[in-house]
Rosetta silent file (secondary structure, phi, psi, omega in degrees, C-alpha in Angstrom):
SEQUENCE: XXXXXXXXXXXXXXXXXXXXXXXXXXXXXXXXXXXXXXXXXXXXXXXXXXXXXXXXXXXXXXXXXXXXXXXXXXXXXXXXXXXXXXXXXXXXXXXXXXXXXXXXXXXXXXXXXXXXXXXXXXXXXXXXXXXXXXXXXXXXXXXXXXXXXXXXXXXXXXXXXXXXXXXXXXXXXXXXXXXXXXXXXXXXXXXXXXXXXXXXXXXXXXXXXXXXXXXXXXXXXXXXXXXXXXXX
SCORE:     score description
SCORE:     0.000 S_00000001
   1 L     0.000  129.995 -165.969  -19.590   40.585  -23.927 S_00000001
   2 L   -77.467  133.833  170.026  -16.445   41.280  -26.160 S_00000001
   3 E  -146.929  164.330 -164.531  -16.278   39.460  -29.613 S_00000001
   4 L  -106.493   87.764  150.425  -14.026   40.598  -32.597 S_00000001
   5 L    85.804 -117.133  174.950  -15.913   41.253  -35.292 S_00000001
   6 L  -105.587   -1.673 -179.515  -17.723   37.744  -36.707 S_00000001
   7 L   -69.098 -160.911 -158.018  -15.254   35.882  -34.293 S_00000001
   8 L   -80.902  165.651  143.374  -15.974   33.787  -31.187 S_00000001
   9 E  -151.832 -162.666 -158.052  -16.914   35.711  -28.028 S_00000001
  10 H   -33.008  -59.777 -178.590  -16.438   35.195  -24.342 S_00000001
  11 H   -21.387  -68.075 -175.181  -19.248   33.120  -24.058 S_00000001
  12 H   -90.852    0.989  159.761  -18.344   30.579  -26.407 S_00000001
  13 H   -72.970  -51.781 -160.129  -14.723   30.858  -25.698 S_00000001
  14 L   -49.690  -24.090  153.938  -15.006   29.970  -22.004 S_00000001
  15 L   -66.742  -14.786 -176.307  -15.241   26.072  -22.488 S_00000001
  16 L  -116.247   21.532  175.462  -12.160   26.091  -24.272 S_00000001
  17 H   -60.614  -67.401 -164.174   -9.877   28.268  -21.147 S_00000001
  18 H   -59.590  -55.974  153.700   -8.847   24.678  -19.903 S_00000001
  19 H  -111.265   20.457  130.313   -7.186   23.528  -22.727 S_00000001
  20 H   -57.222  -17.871 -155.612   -5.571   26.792  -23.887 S_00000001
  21 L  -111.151    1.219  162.976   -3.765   26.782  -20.565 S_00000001
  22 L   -68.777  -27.371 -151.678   -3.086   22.702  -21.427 S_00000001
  23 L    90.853  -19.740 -163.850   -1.572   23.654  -24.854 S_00000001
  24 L   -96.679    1.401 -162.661   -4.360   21.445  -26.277 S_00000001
  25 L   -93.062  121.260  179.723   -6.651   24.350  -27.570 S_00000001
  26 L  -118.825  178.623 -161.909   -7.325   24.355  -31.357 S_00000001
  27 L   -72.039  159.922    4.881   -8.544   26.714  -33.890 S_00000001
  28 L   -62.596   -5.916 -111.109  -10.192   29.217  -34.196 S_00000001
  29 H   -80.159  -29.289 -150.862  -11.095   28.782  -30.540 S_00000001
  30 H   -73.308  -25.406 -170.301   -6.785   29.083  -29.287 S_00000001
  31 H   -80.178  -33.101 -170.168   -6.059   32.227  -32.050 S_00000001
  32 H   -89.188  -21.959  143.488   -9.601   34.336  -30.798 S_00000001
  33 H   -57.262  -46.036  162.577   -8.210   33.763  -26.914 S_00000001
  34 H   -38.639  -86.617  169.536   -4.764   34.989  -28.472 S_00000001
  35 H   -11.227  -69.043  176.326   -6.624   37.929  -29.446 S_00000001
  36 H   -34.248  -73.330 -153.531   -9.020   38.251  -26.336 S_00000001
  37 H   -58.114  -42.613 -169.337   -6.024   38.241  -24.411 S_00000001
  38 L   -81.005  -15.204  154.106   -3.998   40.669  -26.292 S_00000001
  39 L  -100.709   34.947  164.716   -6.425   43.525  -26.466 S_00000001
  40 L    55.692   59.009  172.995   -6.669   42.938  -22.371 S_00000001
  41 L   -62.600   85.178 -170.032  -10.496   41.220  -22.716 S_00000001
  42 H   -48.823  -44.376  179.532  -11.017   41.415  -18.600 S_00000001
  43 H   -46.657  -40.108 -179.056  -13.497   38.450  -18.980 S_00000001
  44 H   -73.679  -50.334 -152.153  -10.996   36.071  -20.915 S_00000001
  45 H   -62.427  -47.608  179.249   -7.946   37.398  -18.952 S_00000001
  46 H   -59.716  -67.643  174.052   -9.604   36.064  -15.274 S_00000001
  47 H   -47.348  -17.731  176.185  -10.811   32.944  -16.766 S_00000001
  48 H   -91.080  -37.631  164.687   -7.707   31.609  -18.189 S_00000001
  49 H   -32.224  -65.676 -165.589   -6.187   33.122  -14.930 S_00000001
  50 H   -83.664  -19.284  164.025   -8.741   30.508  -12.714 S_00000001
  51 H   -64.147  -58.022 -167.691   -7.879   27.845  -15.413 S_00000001
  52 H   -55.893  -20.883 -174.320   -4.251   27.897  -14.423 S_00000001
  53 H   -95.345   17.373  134.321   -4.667   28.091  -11.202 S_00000001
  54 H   -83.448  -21.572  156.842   -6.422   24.820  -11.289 S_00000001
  55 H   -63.738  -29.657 -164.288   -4.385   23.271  -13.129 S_00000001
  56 H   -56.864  -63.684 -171.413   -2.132   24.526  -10.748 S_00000001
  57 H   -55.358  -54.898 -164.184   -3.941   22.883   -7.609 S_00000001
  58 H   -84.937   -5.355  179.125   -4.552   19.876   -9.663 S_00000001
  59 H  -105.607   13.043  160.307   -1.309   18.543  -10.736 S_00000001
  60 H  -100.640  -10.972  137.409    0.161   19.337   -7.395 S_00000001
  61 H   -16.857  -62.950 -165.149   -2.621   17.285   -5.755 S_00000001
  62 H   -64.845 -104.798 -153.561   -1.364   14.231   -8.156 S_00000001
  63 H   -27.322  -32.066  171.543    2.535   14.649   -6.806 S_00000001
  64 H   -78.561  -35.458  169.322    1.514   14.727   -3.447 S_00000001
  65 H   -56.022  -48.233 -166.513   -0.531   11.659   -3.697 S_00000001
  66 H   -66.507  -45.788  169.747    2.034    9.939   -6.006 S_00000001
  67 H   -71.057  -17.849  179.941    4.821   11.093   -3.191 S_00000001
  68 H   -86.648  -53.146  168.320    2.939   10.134   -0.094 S_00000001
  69 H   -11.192  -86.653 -174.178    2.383    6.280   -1.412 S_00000001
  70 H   -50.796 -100.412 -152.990    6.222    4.776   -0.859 S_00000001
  71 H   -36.928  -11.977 -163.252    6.410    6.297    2.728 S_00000001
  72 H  -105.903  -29.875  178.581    2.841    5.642    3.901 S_00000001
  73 H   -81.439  -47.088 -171.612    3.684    1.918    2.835 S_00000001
  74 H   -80.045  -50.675  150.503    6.709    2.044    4.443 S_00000001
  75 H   -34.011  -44.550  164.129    5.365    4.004    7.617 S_00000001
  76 H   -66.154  -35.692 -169.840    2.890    1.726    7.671 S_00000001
  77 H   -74.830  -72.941 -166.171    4.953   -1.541    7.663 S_00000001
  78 H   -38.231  -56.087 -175.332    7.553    0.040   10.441 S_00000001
  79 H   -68.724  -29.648  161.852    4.438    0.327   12.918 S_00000001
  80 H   -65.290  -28.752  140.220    3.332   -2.305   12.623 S_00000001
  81 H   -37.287  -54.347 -165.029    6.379   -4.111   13.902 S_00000001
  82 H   -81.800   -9.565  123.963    6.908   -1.941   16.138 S_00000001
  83 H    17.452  -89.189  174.330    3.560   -2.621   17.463 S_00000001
  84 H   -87.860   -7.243  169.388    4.218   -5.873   18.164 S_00000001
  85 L  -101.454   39.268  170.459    7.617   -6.037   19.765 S_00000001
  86 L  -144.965   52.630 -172.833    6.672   -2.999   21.860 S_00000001
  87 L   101.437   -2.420  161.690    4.073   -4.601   24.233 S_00000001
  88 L    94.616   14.580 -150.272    2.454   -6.634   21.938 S_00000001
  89 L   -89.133   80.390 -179.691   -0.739   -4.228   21.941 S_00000001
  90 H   -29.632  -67.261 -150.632   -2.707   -6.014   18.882 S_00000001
  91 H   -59.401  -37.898  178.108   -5.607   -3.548   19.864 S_00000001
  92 H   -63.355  -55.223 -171.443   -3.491   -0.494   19.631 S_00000001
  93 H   -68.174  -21.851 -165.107   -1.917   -1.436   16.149 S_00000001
  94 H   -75.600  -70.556 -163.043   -5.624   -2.391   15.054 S_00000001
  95 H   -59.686   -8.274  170.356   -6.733    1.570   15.844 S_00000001
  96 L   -87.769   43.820  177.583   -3.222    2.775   14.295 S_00000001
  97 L  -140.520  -56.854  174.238   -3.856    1.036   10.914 S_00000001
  98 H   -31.788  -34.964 -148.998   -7.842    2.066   11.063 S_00000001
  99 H   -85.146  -51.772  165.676   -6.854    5.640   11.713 S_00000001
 100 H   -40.270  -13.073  159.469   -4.039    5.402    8.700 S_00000001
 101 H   -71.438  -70.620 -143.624   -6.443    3.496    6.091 S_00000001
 102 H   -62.985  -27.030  171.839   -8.863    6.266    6.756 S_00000001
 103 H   -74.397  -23.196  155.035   -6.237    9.112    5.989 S_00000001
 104 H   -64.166  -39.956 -160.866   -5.307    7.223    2.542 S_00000001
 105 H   -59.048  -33.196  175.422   -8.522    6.668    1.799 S_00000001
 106 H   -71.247  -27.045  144.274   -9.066   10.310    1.901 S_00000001
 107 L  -127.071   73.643 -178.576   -5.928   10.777   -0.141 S_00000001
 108 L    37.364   36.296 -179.492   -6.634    8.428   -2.510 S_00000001
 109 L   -90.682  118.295 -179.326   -3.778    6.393   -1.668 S_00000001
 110 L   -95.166  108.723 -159.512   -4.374    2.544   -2.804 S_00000001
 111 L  -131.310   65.914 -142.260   -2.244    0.495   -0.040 S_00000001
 112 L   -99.217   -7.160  164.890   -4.243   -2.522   -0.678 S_00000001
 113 L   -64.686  -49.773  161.322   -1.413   -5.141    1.479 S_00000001
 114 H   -23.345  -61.433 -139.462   -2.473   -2.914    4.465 S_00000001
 115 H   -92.486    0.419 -171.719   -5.472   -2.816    4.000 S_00000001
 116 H  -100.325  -69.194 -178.907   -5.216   -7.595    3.717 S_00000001
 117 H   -50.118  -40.658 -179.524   -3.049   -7.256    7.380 S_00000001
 118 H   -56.282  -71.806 -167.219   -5.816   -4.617    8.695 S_00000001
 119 H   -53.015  -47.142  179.947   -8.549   -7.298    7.734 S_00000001
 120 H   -65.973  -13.072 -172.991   -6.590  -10.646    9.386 S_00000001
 121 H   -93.888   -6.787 -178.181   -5.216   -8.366   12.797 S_00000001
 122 H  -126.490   15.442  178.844   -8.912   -7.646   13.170 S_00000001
 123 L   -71.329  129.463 -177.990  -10.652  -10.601   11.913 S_00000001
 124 L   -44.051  -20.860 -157.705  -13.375  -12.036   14.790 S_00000001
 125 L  -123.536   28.641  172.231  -11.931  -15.184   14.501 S_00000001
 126 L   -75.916  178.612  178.422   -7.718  -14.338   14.712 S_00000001
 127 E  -146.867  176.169 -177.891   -5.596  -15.802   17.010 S_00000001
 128 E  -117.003  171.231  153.636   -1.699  -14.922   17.971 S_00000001
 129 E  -155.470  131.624 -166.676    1.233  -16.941   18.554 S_00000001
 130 L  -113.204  156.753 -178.619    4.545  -15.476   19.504 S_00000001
 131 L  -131.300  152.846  152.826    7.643  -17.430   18.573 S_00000001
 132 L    77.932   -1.436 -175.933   11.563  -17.296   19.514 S_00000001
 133 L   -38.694  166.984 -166.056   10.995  -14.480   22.540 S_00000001
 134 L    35.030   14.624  173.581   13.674  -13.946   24.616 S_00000001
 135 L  -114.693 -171.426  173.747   16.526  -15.586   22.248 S_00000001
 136 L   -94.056  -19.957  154.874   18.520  -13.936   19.520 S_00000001
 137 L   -52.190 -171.853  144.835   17.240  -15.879   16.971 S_00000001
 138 L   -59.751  132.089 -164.001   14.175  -15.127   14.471 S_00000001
 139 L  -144.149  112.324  149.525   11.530  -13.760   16.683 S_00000001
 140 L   170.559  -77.407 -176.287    8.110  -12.344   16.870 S_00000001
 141 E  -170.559  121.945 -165.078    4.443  -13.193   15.792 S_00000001
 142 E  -113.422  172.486 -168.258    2.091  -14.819   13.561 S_00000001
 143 E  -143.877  126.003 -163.237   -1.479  -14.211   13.672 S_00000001
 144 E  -111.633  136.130 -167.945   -3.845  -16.540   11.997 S_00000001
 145 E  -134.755  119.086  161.859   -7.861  -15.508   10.778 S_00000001
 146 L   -79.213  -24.082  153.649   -9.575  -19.115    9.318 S_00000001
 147 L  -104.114   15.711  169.411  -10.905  -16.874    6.807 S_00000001
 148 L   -96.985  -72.612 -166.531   -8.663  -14.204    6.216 S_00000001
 149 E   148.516 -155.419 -148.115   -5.048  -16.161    6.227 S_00000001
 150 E  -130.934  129.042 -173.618   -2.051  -15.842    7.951 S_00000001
 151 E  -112.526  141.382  154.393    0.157  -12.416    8.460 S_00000001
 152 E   -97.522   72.009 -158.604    3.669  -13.080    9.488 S_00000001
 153 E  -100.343  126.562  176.416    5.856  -10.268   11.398 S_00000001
 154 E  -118.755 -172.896 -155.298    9.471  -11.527   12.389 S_00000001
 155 L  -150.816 -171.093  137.882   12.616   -9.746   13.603 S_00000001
 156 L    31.609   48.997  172.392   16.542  -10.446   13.858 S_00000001
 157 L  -103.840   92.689 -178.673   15.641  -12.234   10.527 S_00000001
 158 L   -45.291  133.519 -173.733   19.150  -11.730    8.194 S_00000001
 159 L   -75.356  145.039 -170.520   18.277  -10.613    4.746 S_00000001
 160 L   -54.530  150.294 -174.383   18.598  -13.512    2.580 S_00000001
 161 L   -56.463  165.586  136.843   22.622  -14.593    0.508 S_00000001
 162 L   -24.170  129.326  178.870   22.221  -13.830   -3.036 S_00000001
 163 L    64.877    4.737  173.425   19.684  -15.982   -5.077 S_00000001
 164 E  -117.585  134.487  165.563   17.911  -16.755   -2.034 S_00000001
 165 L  -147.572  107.316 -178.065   14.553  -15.918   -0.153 S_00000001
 166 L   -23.466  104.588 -176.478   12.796  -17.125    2.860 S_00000001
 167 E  -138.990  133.554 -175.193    9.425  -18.934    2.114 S_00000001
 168 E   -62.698  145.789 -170.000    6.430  -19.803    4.460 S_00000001
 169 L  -123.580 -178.862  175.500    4.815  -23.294    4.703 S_00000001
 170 L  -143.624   85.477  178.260    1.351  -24.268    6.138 S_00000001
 171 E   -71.234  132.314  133.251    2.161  -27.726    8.235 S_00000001
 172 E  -108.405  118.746  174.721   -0.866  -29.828    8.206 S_00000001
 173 L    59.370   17.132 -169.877   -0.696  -33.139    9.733 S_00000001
 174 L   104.163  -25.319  164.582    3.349  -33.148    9.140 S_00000001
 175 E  -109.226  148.343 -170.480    3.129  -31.587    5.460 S_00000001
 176 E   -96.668  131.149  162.857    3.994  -28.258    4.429 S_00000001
 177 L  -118.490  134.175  172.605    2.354  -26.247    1.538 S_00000001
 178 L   -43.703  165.907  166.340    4.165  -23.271    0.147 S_00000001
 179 L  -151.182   11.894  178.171    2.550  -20.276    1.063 S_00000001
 180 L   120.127  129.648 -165.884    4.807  -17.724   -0.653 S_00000001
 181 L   -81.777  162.628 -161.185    8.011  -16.224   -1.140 S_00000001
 182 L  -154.756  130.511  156.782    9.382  -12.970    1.405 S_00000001
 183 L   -92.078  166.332  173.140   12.997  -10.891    2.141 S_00000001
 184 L  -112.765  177.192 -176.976   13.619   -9.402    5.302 S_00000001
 185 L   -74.030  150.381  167.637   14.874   -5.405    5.691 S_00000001
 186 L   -41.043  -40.812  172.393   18.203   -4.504    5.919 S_00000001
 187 L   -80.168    3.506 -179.505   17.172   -4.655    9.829 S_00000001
 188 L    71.035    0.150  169.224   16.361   -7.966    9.719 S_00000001
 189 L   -78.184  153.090  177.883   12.388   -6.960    9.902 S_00000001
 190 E  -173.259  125.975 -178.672   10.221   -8.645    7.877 S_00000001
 191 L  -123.618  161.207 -169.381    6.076   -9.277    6.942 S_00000001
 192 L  -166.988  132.006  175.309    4.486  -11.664    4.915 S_00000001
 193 E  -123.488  128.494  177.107    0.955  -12.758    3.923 S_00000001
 194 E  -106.952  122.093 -176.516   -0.751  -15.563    3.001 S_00000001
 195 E   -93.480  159.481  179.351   -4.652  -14.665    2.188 S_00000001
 196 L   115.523  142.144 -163.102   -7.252  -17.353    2.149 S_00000001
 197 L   -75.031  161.717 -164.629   -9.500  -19.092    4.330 S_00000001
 198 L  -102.373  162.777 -177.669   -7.200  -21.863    6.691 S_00000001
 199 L  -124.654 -145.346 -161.494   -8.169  -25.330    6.912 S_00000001
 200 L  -106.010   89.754  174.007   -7.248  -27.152   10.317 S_00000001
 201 L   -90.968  143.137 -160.562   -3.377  -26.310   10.017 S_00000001
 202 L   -99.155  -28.659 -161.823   -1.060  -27.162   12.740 S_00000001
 203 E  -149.841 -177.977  153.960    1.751  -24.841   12.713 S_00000001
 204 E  -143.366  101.967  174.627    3.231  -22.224   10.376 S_00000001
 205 E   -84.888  171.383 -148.637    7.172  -22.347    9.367 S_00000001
 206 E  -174.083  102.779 -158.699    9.423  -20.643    7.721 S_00000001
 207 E  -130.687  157.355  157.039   12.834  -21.975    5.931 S_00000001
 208 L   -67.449  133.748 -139.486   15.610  -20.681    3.167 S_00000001
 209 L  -165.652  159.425  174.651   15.131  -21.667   -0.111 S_00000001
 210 E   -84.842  147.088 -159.057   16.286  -20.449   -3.781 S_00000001
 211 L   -37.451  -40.783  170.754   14.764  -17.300   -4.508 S_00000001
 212 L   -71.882  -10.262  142.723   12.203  -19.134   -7.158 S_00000001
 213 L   104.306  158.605 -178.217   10.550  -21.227   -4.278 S_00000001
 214 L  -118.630  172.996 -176.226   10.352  -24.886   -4.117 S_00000001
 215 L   -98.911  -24.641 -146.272    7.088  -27.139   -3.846 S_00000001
 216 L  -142.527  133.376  165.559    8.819  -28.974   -0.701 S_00000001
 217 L   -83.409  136.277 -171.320   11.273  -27.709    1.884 S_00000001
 218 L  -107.888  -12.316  161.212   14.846  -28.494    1.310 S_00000001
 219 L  -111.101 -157.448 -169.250   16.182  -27.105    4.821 S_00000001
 220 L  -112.480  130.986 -140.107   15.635  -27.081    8.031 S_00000001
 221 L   -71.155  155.636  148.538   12.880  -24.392    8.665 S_00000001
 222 L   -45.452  -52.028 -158.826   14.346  -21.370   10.786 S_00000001
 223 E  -155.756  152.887  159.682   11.442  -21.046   13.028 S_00000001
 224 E  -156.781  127.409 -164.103    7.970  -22.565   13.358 S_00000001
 225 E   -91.600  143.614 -154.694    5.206  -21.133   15.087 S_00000001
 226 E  -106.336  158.420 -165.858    2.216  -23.490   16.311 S_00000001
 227 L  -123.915   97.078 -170.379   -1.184  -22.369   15.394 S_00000001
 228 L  -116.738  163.922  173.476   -3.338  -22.969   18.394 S_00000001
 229 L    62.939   54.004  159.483   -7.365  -22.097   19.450 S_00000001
 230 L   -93.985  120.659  139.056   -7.848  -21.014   15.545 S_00000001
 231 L   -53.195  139.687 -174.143  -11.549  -21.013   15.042 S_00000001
 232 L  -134.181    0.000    0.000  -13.190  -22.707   11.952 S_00000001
């Protein structure tokens, strides 16, 4: 095993390969690699070789994770609309969300509003309710879990004026509790979740409001979907 004299030699160099090829390697250990390398040491010369190319591996690993996020969010979001205004197949969008959690999970993609609509479209105890079909109005489906909460996917929703944003009640018994502020897409698509177990709520609505949400609704809601057969 090659060593210089009283200097380091492969052996005890080889822990420090990983951060010469970082920049981060300090003396002696980064000048007696210098060396290694420069009288053509085969041992050092491979190992800093299989350091780079892990570094190599590993920071294009990170960019591909870090680039796959925004579209896998967004990917995700588009099927599931289209899901439900394209027969309505709950069951189908349940095994398209399953099979897409399991391929983040795998690349360490953290999607965790997916992963709150995956638990409420497959919760034992949801129920559906479609609202506005066949008009031109806001249209589509809300799906209620008494212990998950309540997911909200509309349609032909307009994205809210300036200073404004569309926020979800919980009628009970004639009164509404906020449940959270939402925009729609450019397309007028639009989802929104309230988490939390439900208590025996009658309907769920859904009005314009300034962008910083109110305690009380001050219009008249857009749409309101009735919440019926929810288990408690």
């Amino acid at each position: 095993m090659e060593s210089d004299g009283d200097g380091m030699d492969c052996n005890e160099l080889r822990e420090h390969y990983e951060l010469y090829v970082k920049g981060g390697a300090e003396e002696p250990a980064r000048s007696e690699i210098d060396a290694h390398l420069g009288r053509g040491c085969e041992i050092c010369t491979q190992g800093i070789g299989r350091a780079r190319e892990a570094a190599a591996r590993r920071g294009s690993g990170e960019q591909r994770r870090f680039g796959w996020a925004p579209f896998l969010a967004a990917a995700l979001a588009l099927a599931l609309f289209a899901a439900v205004y394209f027969g309505g197949r709950e069951r189908d969008l349940a095994n398209e969300l399953a099979r897409v959690r399991e391929q983040n999970s795998r690349q360490n993609v953290e999607l965790t509003r997916v992963n709150e609509a995956f638990g409420i479209l497959t919760g034992g105890d949801a129920v559906v309710t479609a609202f506005g079909e066949g008009a031109s109005t806001p249209k589509g489906k809300v799906f209620v879990s008494a212990s998950q909460g309540v997911l909200l996917i509309a349609g032909n929703l307009p994205p809210a004026p300036s200073g404004k944003a569309y926020e979800m009640w919980i009628v009970t018994g004639g009164k509404a509790k906020a449940a959270g502020m939402f925009q729609s897409a450019a397309d007028g698509g639009a989802m929104h979740m309230q988490r939390g177990a439900m208590g025996n709520s009658d309907a769920v609505a859904v009005t314009l409001e300034n962008e910083a949400g109110v305690d009380a609704p001050t219009s008249t809601p857009l749409f309101a979907a009735p919440i019926r057969g929810l288990v408690r």
